[in-house]
Backbone as a ProteinNet text record, in pm:
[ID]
protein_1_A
[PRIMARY]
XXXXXXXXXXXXXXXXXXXXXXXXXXXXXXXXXXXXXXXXXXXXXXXXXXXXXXXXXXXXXXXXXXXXXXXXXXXXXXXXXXXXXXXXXXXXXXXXXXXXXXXXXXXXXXXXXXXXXXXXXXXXXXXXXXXXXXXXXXXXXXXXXXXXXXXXXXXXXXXXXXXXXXXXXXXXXXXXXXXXXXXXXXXXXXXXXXXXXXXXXXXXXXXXXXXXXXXXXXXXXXXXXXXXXXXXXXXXXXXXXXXXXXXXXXXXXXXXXXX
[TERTIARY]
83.4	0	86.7	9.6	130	130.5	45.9	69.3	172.2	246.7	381.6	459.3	472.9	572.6	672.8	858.5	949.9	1011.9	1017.3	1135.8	1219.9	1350.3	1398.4	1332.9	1351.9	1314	1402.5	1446.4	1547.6	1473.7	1331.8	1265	1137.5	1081	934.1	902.9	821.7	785.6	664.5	602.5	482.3	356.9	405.8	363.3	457.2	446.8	556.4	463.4	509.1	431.7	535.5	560	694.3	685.6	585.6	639.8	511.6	460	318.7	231	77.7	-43.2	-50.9	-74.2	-139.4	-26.6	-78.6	-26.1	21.1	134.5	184.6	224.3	267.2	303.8	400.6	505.9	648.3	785.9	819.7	836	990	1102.5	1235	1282.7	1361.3	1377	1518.5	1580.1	1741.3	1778.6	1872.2	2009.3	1952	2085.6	2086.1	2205.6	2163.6	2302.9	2406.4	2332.7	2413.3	2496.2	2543.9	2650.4	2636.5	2528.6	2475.8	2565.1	2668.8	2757.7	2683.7	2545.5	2457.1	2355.1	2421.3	2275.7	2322.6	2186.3	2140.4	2127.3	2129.7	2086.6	2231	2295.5	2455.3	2436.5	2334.1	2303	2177.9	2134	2003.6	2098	2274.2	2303.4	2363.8	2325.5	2402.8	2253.1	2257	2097.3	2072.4	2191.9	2149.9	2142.7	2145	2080.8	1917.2	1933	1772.1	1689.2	1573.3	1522.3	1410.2	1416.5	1339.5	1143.6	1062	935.4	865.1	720.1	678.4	513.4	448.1	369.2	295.9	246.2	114	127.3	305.1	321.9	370.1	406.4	366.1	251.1	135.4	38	-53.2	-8.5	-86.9	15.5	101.3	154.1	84.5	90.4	-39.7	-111.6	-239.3	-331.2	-372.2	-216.9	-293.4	-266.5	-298.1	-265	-371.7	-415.1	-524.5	-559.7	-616.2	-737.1	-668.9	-550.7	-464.1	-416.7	-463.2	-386.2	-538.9	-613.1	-736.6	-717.1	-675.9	-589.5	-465.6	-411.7	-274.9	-267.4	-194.6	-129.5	-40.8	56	129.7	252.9	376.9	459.9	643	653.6	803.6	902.1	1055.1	1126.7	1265.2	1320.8	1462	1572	1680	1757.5	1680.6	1694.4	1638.5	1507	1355.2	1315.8	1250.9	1304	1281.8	1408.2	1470.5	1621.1	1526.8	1388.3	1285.1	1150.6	1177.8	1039.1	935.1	961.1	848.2	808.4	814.3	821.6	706	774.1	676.6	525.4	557.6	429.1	365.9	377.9	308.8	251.8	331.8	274.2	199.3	216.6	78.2	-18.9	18.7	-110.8	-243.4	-168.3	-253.8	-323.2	-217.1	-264.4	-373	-366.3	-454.7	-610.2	-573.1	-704.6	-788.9	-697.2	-756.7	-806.3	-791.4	-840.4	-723.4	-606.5	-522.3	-387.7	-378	-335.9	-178.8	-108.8	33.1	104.3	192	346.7	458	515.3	660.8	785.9	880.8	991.6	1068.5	1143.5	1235.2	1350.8	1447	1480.5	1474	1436.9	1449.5	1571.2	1643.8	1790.6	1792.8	1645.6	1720.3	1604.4	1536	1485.9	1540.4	1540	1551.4	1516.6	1445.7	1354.4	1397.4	1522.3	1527.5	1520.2	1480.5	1488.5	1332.8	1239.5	1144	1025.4	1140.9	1089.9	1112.4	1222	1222.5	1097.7	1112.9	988.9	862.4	826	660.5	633.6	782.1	765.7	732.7	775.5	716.8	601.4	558.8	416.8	301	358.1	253.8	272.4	395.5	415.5	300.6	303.3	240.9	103.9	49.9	-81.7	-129.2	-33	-90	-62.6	9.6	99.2	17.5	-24.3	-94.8	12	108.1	175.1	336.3	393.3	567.3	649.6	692.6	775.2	937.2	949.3	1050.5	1186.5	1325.2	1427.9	1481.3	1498.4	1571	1687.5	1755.9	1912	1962.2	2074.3	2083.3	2061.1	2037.9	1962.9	2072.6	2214	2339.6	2422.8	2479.4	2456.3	2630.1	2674.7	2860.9	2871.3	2754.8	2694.2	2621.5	2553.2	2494.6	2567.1	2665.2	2795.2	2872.3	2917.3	2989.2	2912.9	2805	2714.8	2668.9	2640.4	2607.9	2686.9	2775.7	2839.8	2787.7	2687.8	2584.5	2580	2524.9	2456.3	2274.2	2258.1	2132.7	1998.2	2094.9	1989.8	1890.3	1896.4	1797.3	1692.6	1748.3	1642.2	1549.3	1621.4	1528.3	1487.4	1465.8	1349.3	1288.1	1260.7	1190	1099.6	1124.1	1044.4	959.5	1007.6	934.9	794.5	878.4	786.1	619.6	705.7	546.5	477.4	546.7	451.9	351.3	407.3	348.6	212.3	264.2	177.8	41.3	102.7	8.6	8.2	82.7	113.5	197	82.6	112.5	237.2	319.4	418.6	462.2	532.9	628.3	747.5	765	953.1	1021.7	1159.6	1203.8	1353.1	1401.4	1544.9	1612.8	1766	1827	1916	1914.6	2039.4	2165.4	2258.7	2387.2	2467.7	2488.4	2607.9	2712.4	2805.2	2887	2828.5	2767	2693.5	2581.5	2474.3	2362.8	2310	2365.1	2330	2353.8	2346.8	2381.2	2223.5	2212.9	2064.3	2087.5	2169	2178.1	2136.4	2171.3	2116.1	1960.1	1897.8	1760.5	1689.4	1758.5	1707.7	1658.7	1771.7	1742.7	1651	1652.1	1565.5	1433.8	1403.6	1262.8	1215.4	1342.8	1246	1237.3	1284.8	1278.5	1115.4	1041.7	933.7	842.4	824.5	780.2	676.9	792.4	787.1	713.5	709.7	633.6	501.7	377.9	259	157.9	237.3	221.2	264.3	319.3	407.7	274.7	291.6	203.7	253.1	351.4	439	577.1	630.5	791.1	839.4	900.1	976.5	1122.5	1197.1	1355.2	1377	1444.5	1520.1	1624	1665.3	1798.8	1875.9	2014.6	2098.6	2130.2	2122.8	2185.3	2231.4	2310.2	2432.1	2386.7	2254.6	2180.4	2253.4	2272.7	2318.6	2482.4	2534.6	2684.9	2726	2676.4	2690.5	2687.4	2591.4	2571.2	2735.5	2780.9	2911.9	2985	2986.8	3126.7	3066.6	2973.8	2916.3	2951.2	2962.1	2979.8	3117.1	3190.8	3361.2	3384.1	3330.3	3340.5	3335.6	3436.9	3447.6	3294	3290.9	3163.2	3246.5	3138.6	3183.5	3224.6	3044.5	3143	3114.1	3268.6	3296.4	3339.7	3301.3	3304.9	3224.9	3094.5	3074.3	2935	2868.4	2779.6	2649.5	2542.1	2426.6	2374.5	2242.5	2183	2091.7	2084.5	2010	1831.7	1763.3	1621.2	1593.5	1635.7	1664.9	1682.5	1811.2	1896.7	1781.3	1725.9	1624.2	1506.8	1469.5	1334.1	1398.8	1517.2	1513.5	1544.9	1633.3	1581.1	1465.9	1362	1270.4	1218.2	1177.8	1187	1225.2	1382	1403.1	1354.3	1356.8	1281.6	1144.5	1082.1	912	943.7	1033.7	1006.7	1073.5	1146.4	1230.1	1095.3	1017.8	931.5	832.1	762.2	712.7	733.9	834.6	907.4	904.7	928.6	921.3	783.6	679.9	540.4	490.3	623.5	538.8	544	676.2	723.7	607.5	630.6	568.2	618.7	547.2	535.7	549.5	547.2	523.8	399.3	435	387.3	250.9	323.4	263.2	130.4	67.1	-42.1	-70.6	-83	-102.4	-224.7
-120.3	0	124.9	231	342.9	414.2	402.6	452.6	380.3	264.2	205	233.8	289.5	351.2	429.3	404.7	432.3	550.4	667.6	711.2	757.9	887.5	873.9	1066.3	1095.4	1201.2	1290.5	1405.3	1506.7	1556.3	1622.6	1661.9	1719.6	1752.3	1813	1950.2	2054.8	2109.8	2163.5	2209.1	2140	2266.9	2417.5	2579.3	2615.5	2575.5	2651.7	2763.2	2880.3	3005	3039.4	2980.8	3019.1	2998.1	2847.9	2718.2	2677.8	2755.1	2805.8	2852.5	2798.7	2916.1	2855.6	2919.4	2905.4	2833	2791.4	2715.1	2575.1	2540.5	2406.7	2307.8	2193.4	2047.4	2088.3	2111.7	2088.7	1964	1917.5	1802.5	1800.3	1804.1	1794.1	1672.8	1583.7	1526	1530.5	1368.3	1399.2	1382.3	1414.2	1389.1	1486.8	1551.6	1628.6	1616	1647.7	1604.7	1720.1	1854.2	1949.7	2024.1	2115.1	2164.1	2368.2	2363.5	2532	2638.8	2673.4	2757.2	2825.3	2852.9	2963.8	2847.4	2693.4	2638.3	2626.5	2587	2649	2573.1	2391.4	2274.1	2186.1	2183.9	2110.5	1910.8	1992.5	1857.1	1727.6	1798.8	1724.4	1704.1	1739	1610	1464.9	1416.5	1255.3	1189.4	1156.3	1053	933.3	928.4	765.2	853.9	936.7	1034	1053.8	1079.4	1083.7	972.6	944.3	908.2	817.9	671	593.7	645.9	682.4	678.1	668.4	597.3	574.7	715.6	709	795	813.9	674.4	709.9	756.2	702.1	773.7	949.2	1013.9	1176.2	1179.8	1146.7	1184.4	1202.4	1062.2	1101.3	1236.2	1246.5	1379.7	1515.7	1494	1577.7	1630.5	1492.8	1487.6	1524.1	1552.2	1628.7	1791.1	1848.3	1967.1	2023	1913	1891.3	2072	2088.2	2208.8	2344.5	2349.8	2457.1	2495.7	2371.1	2308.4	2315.6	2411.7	2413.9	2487.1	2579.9	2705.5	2648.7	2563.4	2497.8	2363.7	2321.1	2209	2092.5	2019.6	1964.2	2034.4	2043.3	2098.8	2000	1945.2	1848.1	1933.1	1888.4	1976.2	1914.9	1938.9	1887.6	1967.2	1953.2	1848.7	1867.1	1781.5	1796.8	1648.8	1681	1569.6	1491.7	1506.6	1450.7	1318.2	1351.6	1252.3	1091.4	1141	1027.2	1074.2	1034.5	1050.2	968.7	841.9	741.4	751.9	795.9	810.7	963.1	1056.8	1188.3	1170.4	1064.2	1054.1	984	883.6	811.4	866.5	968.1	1048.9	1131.3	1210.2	1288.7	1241.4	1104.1	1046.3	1016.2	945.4	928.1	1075.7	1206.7	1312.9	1363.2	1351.3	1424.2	1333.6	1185.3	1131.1	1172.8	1239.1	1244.8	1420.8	1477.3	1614.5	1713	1693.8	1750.1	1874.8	1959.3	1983.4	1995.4	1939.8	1925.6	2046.3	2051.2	2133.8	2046.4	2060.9	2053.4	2156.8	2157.6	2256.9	2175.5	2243.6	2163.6	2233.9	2212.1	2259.5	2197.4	2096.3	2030.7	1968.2	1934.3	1904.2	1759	1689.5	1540.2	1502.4	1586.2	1603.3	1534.9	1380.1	1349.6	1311	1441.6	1387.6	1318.7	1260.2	1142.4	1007.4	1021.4	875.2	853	759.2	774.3	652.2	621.3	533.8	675.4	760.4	847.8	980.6	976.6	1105.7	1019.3	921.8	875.8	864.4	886.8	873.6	1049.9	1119.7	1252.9	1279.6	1222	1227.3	1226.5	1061.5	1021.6	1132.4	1206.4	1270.1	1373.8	1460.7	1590.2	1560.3	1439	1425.1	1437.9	1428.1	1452	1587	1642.6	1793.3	1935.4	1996.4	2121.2	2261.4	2263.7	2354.9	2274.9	2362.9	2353	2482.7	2502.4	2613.7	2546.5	2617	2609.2	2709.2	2651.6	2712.5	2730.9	2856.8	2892.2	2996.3	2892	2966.9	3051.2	3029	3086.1	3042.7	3123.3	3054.7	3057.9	3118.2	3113.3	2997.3	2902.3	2742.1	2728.4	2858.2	2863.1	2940.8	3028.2	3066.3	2933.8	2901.2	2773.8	2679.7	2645.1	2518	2586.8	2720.2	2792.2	2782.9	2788.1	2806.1	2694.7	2609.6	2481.5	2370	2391.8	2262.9	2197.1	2196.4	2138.1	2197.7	2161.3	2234.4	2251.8	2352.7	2337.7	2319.5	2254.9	2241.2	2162.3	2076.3	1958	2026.3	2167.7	2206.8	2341.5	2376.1	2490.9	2388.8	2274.9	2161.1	2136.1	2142.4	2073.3	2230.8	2314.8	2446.1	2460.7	2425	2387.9	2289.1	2173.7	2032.5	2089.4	2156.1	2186.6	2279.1	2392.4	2464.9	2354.6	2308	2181.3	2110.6	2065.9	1985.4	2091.2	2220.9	2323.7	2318.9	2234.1	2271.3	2384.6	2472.6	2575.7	2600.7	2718.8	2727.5	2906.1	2848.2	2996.6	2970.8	3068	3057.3	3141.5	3066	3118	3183.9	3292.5	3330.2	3401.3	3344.6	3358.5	3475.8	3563.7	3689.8	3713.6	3634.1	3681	3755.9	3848.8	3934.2	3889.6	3895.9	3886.5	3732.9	3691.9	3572.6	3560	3647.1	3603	3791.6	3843.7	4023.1	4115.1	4025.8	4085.7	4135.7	4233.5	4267.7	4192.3	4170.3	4052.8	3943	3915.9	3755.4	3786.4	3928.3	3900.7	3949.1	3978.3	4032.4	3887.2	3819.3	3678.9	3612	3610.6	3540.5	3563.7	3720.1	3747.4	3769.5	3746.9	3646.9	3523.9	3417.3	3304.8	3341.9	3344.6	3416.6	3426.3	3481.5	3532.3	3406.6	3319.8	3220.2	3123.9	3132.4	3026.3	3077.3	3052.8	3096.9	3012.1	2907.5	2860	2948.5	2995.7	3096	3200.6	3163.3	3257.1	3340.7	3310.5	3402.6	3397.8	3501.2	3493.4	3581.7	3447.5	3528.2	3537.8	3658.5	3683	3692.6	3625.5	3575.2	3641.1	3687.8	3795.4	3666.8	3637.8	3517.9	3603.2	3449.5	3502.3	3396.4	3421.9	3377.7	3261.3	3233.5	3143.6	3015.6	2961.6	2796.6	2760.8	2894.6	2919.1	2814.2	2831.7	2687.3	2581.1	2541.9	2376.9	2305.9	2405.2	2396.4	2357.4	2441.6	2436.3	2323.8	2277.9	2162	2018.7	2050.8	1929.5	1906.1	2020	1970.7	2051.5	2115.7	2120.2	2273.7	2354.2	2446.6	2560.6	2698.6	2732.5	2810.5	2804.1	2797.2	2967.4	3048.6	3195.5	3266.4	3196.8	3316.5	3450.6	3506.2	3686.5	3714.6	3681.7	3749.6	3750.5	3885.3	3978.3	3928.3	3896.5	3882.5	3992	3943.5	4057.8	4086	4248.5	4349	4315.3	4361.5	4330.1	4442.3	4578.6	4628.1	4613.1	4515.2	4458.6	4314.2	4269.8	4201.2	4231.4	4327.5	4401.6	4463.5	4470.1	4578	4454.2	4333.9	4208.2	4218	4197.7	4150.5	4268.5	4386.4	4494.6	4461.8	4414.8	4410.3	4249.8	4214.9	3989.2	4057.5	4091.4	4131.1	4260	4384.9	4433.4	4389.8	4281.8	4224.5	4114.2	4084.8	3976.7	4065.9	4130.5	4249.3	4276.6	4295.8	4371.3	4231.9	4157.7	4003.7	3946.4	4009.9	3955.2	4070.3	4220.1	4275.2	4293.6	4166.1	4169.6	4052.5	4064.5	3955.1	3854.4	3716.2	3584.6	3568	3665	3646.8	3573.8	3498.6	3347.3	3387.2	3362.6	3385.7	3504.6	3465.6	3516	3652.6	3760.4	3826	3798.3
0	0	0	-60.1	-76.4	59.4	142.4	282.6	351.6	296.6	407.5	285.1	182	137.7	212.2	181.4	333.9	268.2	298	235.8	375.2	328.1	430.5	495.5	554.4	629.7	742.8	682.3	763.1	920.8	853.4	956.7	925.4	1050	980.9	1024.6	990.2	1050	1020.8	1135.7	1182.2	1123.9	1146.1	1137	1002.4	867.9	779.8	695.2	742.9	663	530.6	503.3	395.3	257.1	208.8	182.2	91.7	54	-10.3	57.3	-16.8	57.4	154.6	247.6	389.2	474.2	627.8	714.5	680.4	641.7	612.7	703.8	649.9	706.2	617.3	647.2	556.4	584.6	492.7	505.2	427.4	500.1	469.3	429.2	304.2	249.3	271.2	302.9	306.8	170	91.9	-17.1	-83	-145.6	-281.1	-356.8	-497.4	-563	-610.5	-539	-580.8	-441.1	-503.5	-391.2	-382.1	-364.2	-402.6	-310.3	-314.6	-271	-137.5	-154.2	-50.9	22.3	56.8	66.6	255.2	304.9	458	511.9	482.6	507.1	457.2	458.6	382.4	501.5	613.7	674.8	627.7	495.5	439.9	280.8	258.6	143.5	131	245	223.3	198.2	122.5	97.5	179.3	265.6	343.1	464.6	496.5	627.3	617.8	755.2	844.3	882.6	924.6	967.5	861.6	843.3	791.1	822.1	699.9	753.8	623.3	702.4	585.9	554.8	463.2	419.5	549.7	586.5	667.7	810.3	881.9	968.9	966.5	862.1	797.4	786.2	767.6	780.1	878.6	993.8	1109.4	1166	1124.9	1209.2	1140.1	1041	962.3	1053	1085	1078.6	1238.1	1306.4	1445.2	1453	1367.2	1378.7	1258.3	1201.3	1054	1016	1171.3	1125.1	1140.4	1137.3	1100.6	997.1	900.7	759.4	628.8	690.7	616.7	506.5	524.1	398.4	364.1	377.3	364.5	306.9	321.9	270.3	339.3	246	272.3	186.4	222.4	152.9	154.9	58.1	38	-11.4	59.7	-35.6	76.2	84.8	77.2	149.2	94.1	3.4	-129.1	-168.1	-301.8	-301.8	-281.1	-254	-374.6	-519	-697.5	-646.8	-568	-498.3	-451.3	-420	-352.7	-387.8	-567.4	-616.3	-564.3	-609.5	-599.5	-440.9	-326.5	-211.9	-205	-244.8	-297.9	-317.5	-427.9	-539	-443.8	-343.3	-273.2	-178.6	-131.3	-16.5	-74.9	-172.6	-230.3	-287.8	-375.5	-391.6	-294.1	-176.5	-67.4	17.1	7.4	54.6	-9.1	-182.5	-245.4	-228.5	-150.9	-177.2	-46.5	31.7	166.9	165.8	19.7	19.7	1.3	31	121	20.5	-5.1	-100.5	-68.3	-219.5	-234.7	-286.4	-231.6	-285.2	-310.7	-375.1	-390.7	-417.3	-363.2	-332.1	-375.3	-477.9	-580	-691.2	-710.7	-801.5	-957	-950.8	-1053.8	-1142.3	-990.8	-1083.9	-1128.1	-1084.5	-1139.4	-1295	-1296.9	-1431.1	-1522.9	-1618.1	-1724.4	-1870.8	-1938.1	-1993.7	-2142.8	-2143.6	-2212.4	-2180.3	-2041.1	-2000.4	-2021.8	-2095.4	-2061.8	-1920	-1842	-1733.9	-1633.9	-1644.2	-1546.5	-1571.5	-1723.7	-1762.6	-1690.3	-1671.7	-1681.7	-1491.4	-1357.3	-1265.4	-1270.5	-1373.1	-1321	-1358.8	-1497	-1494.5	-1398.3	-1365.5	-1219.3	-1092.5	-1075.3	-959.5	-998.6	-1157.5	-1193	-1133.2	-1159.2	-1160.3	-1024.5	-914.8	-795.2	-733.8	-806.7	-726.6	-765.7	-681.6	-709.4	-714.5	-676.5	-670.3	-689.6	-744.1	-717.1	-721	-589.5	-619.1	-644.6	-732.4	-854.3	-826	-751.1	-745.6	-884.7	-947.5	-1036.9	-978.9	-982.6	-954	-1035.8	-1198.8	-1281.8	-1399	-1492.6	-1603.7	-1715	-1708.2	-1759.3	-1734.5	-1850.7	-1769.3	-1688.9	-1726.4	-1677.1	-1539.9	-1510.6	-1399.5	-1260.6	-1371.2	-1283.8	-1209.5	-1288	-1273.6	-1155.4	-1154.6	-1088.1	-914.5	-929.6	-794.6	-731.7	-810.6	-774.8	-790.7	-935.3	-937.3	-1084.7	-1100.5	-1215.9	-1349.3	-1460.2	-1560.6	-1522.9	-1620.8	-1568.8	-1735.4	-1802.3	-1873.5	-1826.4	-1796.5	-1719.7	-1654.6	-1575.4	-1459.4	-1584.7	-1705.5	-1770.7	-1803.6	-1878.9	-1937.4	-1830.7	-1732.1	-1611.7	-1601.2	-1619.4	-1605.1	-1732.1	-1862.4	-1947.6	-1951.1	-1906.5	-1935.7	-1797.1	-1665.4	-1578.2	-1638.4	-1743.9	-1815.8	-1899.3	-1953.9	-2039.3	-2013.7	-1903.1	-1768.1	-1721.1	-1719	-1686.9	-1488.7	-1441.9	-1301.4	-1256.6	-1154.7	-1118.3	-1069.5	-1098.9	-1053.5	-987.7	-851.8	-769.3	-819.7	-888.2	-909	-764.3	-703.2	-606.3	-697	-637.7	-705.3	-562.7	-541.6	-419.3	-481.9	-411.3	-435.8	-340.5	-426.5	-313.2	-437.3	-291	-351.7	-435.4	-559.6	-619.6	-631.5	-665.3	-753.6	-825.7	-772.2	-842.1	-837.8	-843	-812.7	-935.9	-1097.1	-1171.2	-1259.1	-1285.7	-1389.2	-1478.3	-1598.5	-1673.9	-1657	-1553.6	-1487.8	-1441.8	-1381.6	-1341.7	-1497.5	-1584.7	-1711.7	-1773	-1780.7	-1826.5	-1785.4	-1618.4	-1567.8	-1616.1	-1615.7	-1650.1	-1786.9	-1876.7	-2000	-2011.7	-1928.1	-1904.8	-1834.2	-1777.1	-1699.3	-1806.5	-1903.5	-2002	-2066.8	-2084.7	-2228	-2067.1	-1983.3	-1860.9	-1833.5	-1906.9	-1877.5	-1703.6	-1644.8	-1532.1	-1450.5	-1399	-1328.1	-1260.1	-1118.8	-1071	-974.8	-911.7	-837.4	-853.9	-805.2	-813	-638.5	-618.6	-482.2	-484.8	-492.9	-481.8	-353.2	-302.8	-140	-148.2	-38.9	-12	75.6	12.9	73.4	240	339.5	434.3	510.3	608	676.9	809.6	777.7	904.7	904.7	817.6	777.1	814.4	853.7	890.4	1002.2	1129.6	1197	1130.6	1102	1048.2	980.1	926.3	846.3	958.6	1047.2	1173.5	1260.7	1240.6	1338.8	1239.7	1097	1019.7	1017.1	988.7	1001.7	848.2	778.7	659.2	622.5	550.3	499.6	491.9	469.4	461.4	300	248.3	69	113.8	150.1	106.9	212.3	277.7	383.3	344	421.8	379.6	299.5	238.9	169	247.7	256.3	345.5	309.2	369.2	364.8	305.7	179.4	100.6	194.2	184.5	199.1	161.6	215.1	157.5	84.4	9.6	-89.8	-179.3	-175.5	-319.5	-367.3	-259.9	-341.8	-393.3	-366.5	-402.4	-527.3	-543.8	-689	-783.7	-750.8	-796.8	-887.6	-796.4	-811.1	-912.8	-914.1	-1024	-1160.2	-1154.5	-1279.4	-1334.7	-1276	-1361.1	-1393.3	-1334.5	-1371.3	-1515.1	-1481.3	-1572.2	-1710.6	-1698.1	-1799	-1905	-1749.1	-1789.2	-1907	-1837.2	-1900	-2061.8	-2039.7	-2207.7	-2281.4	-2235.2	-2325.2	-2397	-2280.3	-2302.1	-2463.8	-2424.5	-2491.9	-2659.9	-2628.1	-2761.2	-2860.9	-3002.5	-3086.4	-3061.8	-3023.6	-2956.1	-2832.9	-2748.4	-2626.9	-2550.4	-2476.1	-2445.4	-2349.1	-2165.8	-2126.8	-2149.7	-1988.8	-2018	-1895	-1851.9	-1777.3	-1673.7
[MASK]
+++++++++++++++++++++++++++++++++++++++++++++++++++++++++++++++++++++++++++++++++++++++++++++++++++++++++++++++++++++++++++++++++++++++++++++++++++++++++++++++++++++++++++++++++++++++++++++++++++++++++++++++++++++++++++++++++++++++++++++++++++++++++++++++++++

């Protein structure tokens, strides 16, 4: 049954106002396969970490706090939690039968859509997922590699294929200083925006320095020391230029989306 479906589990939390609409059940996923220079969790990438559980014991934890979760949801995300699809899909399948509405928090880095045994586990995932907010890091793929480690073609086809799908999407964009703080890069971003008629919000996050312990508690380097936590300024003007970039894209001939 997909309710003793096991995956593995970092942690939960119980009140997440963050993490889509309303009051969430948010649900931390151990392993990721990337190495994001600004990431806040470096303790949710070994994939054989956390805690064995299966769907239905997440759900009774759900399910005592239920009526807080009326405007809300359930919300997955990681680490990177596409790392434990078939695990996902089980838990939202069973959530969505119980009413219950899904998120996913993702970047989309394990996206393969030439594989087609791996394309058809995302199918089944789409069919249960009401929301995904969507980390778009950089959309420059020598930029991307630089920050994470990765390419990112895989993750712009994965922003494609949910337009496709027509599952709703929050794009998230992280702003650190001397990495991701260039207008070029939010120019890009927000014609990437454009051509995504799913796209219903966009939140720009100002990077900051919270995740700094976890490093000195693991034994392991902190990628960028010295470099200053963004301003909530520098992300608001962010956010200015992706929309008005988005904007000028829509207003050109073949512009996609839809206002």
């Amino acid at each position: 049954m997909a309710a003793q479906v096991t995956g593995r589990v970092h942690s939960v939390e119980s009140f997440g106002t963050v993490d889509g609409p309303g009051v969430r059940f948010v649900v931390f996923l151990q392993g990721c396969p990337m190495r994001c220079l600004y990431c806040h969790n470096p303790d949710t990438w070994d994939p054989g970490g956390g805690v064995p559980t299966t769907v239905e014991e997440l759900l009774a934890q759900y399910a005592r706090n239920e009526a807080f979760y009326r405007k809300g949801g359930i919300t997955v995300t990681g680490g990177e939690p596409l790392l434990q699809i078939e695990f996902v899909t089980a838990l939202f399948r069973e959530a969505k039968r119980r009413g219950i509405h899904t998120c996913l928090d993702t970047s989309g880095a394990t996206f393969r859509p030439e594989d087609a045994a791996a394309l058809a586990q995302f199918d089944a995932l789409c069919a249960v997922t009401d929301l995904v907010l969507l980390d778009i890091k950089q959309t420059d793929p020598a930029a991307h590699r630089r920050l994470t480690g990765r390419e990112n073609g895989n993750i712009l086809a994965f922003a494609r294929y949910l337009a496709q799908k027509e599952v709703p999407v929050w794009v998230r964009h992280v702003v650190v200083p001397g990495l991701t703080d260039s207008e070029a890069g939010w120019k890009a971003l927000g014609t990437l925006l454009a051509s995504l008629p799913n796209v219903r919000a966009l939140d720009v996050l100002p990077y900051h320095t919270m995740g700094r312990s976890k490093y000195d508690a693991l034994g392991i380097p902190y990628p960028l020391e010295g470099t200053p936590a963004a301003e909530a300024p520098l992300a608001a003007r962010a956010r200015d230029v992706i929309l008005a970039a988005r904007r000028a894209a829509l207003e050109k001939p073949g512009g996609r989306a839809e206002e």
